[in-house]
N, C-alpha and C positions, 0 to 999 in steps of 0.2 A: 473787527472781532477775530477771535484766534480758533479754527475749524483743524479739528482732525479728521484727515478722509483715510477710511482702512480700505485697501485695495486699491488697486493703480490701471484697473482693466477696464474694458470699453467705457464704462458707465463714469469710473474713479478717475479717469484722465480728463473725461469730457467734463466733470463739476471742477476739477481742480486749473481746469484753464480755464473756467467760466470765470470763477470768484476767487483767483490769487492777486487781479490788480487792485480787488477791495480789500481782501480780508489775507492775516495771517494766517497760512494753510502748512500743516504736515502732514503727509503723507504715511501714512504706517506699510510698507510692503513687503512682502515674506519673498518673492524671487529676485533674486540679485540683479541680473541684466534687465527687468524690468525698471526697479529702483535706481540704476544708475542713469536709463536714458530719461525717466523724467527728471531727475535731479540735473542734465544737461539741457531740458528742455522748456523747462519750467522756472519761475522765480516761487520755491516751495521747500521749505525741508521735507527729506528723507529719512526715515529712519527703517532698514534694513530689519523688522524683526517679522512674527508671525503675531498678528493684529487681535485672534483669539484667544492666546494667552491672555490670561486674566494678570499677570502679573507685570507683561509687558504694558497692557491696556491702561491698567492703572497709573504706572509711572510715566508712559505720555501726556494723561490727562491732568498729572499734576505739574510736570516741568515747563508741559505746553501753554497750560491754565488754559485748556480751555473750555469755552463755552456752546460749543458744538462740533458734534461728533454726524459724521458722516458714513455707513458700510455698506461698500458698494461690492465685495465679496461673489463670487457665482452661486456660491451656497447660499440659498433665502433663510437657512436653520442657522446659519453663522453669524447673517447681517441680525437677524433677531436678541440673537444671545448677545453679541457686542453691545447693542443698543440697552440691553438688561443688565449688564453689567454695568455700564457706565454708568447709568443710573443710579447705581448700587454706590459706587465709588461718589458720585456726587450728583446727588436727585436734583440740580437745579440745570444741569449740564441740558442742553436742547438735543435730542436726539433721533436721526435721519434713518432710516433702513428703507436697501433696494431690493425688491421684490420682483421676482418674475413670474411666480407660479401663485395664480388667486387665491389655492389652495389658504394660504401663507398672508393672506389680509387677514390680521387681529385686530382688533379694537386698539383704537389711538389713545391719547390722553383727551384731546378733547371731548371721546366720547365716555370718560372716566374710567379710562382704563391706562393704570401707571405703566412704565417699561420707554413705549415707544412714543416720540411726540408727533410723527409724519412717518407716512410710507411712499415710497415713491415707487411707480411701476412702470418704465416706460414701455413696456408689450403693450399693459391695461389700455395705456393711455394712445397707445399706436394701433391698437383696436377704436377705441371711441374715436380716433379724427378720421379714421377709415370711414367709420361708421357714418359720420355727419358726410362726409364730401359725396358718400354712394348714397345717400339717399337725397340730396339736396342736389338737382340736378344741374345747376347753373354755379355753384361750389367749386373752385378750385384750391383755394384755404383755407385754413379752419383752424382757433386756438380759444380755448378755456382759459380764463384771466384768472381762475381761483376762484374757490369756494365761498372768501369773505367781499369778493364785489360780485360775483355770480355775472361776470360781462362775457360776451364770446367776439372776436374780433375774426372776420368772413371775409374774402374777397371772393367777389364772382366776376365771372367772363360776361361780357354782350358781345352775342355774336349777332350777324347780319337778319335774321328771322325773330329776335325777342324783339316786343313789344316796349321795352324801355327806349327807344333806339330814338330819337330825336327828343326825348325830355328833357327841359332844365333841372337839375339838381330841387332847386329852391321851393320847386312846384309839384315834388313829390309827397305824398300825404302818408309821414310817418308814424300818427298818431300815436306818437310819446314813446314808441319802441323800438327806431333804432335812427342811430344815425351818418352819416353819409359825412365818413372826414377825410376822402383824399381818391382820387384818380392816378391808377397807372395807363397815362398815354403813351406810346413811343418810346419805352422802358425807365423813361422819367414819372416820379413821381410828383402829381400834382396837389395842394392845398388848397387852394383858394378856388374850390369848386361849384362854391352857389349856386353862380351864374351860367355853371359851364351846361351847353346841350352834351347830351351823352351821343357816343359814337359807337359804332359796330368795332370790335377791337380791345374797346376799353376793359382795362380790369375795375370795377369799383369794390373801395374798401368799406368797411357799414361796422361799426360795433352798434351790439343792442343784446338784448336778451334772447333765449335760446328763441321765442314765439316770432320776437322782430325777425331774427334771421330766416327764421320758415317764410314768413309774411313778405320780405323783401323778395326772397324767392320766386312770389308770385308774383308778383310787381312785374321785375325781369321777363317772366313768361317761361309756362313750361308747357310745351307743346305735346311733349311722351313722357305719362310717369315711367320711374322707375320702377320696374318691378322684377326683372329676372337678374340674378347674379351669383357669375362663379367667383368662385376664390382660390387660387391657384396657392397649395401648399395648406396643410394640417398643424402649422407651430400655436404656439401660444395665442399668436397674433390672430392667425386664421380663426383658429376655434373661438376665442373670443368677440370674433368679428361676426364670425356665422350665427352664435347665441344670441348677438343683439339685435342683428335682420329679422330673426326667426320669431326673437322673441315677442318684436315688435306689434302693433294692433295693427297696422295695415297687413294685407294680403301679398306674402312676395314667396318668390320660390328662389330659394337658395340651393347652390351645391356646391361641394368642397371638394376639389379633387386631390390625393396627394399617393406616390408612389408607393409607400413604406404600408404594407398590409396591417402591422401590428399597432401602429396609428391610426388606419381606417377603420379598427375593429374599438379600438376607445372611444374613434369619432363619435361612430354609430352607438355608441352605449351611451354619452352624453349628451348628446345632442338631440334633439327632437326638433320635428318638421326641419329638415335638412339632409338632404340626397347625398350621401356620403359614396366617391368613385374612388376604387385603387386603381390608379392607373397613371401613367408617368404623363406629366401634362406637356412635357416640352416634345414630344411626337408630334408629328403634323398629324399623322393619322387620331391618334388620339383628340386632339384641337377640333377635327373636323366632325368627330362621333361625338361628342360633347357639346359642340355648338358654344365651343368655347369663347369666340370672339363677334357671337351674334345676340351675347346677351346686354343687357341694360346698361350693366358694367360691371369689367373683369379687373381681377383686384388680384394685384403679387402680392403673398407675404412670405414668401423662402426669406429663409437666413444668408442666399448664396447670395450677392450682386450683382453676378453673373447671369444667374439663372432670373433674377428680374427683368432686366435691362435686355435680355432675349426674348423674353415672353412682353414685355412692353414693345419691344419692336415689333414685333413679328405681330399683334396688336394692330398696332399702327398702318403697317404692311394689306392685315383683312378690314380695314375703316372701321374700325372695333368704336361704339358709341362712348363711351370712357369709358379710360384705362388710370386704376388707380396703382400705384408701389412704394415701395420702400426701400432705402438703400440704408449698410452700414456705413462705410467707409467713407469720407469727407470727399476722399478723391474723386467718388463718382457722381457726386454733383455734377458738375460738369457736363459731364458726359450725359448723362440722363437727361439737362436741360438740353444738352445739344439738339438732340432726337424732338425738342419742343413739347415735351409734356408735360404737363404743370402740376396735375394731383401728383406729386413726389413729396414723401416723409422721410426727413433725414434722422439717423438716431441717434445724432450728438448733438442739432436743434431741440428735442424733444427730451435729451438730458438735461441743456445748457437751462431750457425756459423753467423746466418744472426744480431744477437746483436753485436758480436764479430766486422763485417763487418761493423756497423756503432759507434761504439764508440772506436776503437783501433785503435792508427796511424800508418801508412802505414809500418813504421817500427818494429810494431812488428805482432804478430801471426794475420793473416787474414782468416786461414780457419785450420781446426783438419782432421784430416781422422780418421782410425778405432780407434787409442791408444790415452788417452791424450797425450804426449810426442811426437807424430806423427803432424807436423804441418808445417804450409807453413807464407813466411814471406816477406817482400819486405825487400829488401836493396840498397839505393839510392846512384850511384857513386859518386861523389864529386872530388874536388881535392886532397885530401888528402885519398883516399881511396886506400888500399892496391892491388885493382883491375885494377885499371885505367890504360888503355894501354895494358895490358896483353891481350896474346891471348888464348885462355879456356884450350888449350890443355896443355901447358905451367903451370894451377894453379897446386899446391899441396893440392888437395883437400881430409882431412880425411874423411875415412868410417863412413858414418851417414851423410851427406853431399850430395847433390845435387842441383845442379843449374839447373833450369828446364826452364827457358825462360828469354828474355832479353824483354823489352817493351823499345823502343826506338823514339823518337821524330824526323822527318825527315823532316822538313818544318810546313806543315801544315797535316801531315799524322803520326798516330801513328803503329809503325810498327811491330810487334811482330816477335822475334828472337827465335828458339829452337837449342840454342848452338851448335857447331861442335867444334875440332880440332879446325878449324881457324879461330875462331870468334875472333876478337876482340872488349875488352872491354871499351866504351867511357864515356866521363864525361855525367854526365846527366841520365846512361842508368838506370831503375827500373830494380833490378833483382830480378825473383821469384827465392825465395829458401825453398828447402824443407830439412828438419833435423829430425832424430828420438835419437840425443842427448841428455842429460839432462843437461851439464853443460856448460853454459856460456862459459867459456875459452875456449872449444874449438872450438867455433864458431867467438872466439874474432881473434884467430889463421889465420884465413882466411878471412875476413872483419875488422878485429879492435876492440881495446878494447870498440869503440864510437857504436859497434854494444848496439841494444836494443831489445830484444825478451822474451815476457815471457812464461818460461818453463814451 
């Protein structure tokens, strides 16, 4: 497909390296030394103008031909009006806007409303995976498959006291809500986990529904709810993040502490039931009046990476119960896993997936987990598919290989399937599949050589 992305900044960079090895991408960028080092960094056209001109907007989308427009802008009033405009120039054009400020969530198309077709937020959405790993205690990842399969894909930790701790895979009682499609042992990932007894150490991965995920939680064993938690910094992320603890039906006490008085003073006006502190959290003294690293769990959302990966340390330093953060910068992955802590949200992951999820067709890769290579895919039965009628038990499925749900159509009700033995496989059915493969044939081997997924 041919994608116009306006803006070439945190957000503009990380979609246009996501999907330039699929799609034909131009790049529309108004700063010159920006435009030239993606144009040396990327396989993309450049085109040198200001992406709000309406005059320039238009004559990209027609030379470009294309069929999606992408504005990733810092201004949320610019990403809007681009996406309006396009429109305008050619209403059949699919149209993306990135949003940082909630304020600035309008109605979509698919809620009948013309202009915009998708909004992408990734603050919004680095609030919600915040959200799920602080309150799900045994959580160390966490991703939303999209609204049209409603899946969420979780890995949690066993550690030496949960109660999972010598069960076999095959003889856990999922009851139809989630399922169990791979172990990280020993920083290999495993598949073929039936059989396997679980181990203190293990990461297990589980997709199911938002209920499965709670319910496996308890499986694992939770010894201490969750219930107290700071949140170190006032950004979009923070506030967003403290709205949804708070807003929550359970009982928790939240507090946000952040430097900047005139942030504390909107905190306090928007927020309700949340302890709003001015006060600069990276102080020891402050740390220590705050009972900063004695609650449930403390969560960075600074914009600095600096100032996370300090306050994660220094965390880690007082045996702080979990420690959740987020980095910008690719570079500090690394670094962050070195210190061994796992709840880290990266924000070019959480571009790639959610860009990923609106401009690649359903047939191929919809979401990445830890590895490139590591990825999830639809594959749509048909008449002619080598699946059809088979019962799961029955497939010859190669290692690397995982069929982890069936989305099935049953009237007027969509039904989500988490494969057994005797499922059979019908025409029509969506199958999520997960593969940490590299080569096409052998995924052709088991769906068709008409399969499409890109590795």
């Amino acid at each position: 497909m041919k994608v116009i992305i306006v803006g070439a900044g945190d957000v503009g960079y990380v979609a246009a390296e996501t999907i330039c090895t699929v799609h034909d991408v131009l790049i529309i960028e108004k700063d010159g030394d920006v435009a030239e080092t993606v144009k040396s960094r990327l396989n993309v056209s450049v085109l040198h103008e200001d992406g709000t001109n309406p005059v320039i907007l238009s004559h990209a989308i027609e030379m470009h031909h294309a069929e999606i427009i992408i504005s990733t802008l810092h201004r949320d009033d610019s990403n809007l009006f681009i996406c309006l405009m396009a429109k305008r120039f050619n209403p059949e054009i699919r149209t993306i806007a990135s949003i940082t400020n909630p304020d600035y969530m309008i109605g979509t198309t698919d809620e009948g409303f013309v202009g915009v077709d998708v909004i992408v937020s990734p603050e919004i959405i680095t609030a919600q995976k915040m959200y799920y790993l602080a309150i799900v205690e045994n959580l160390v990842d966490f991703e939303y498959m999209g609204s049209d399969l409603e899946l969420c894909l979780a890995i949690f930790s066993v550690e030496s006291h949960n109660k999972i701790n010598g069960q076999i895979v095959m003889n856990i009682d999922t009851q139809g809500e989630f399922t169990i499609f791979g172990i990280y042992r020993d920083e290999n990932l495993l598949l073929s986990v039936d059989t396997m007894e679980i181990h203190p150490g293990d990461r297990i991965c589980v997709v199911g529904s938002r209920e499965g995920i709670f319910r496996f939680n308890e499986i694992v064993g939770v010894d201490d709810v969750s219930r107290e938690f700071v949140i170190l910094g006032g950004s979009i992320v923070g506030r967003n993040l403290a709205r949804l603890l708070s807003q929550d039906s359970k009982k928790r006490y939240v507090k946000i502490i952040d430097r900047n008085p005139e942030q504390c003073r909107e905190l306090s006006k928007s927020l309700t039931g949340v302890v709003v502190i001015n006060s600069d959290f990276t102080e020891p003294d402050v740390q220590m009046m705050e009972n900063v690293f004695k609650a449930d769990c403390t969560i960075s959302t600074s914009r600095l990476d600096d100032t996370n990966l300090l306050m994660c340390m220094s965390a880690q330093k007082f045996n702080a119960r979990k420690v959740i953060s987020r980095y910008f910068k690719k570079e500090y992955e690394d670094i962050f896993k070195f210190t061994g802590l796992e709840c880290i949200i990266g924000y070019d992951k959480i571009v790639s997936n959610e860009i990923t999820k609106c401009t690649i067709s359903n047939d191929m890769v919809i979401l990445r987990m830890r590895s490139h290579n590591e990825v999830f895919f639809n594959h749509t039965v048909d008449k002619d598919s080598k699946l059809l009628n088979r019962y799961y038990g029955d497939l010859h499925i190669p290692e690397g290989i995982r069929i982890v749900a069936i989305i099935r159509e049953d009237g007027n009700e969509t039904v989500k399937i988490y494969p057994r033995m005797d499922t059979r496989i019908c025409e029509g059915d969506r199958i999520v599949v997960f593969t940490n493969l590299t080569k096409e044939s052998d995924l052709a081997r088991v769906f068709g050589k008409n399969v499409a997924v890109e590795l």
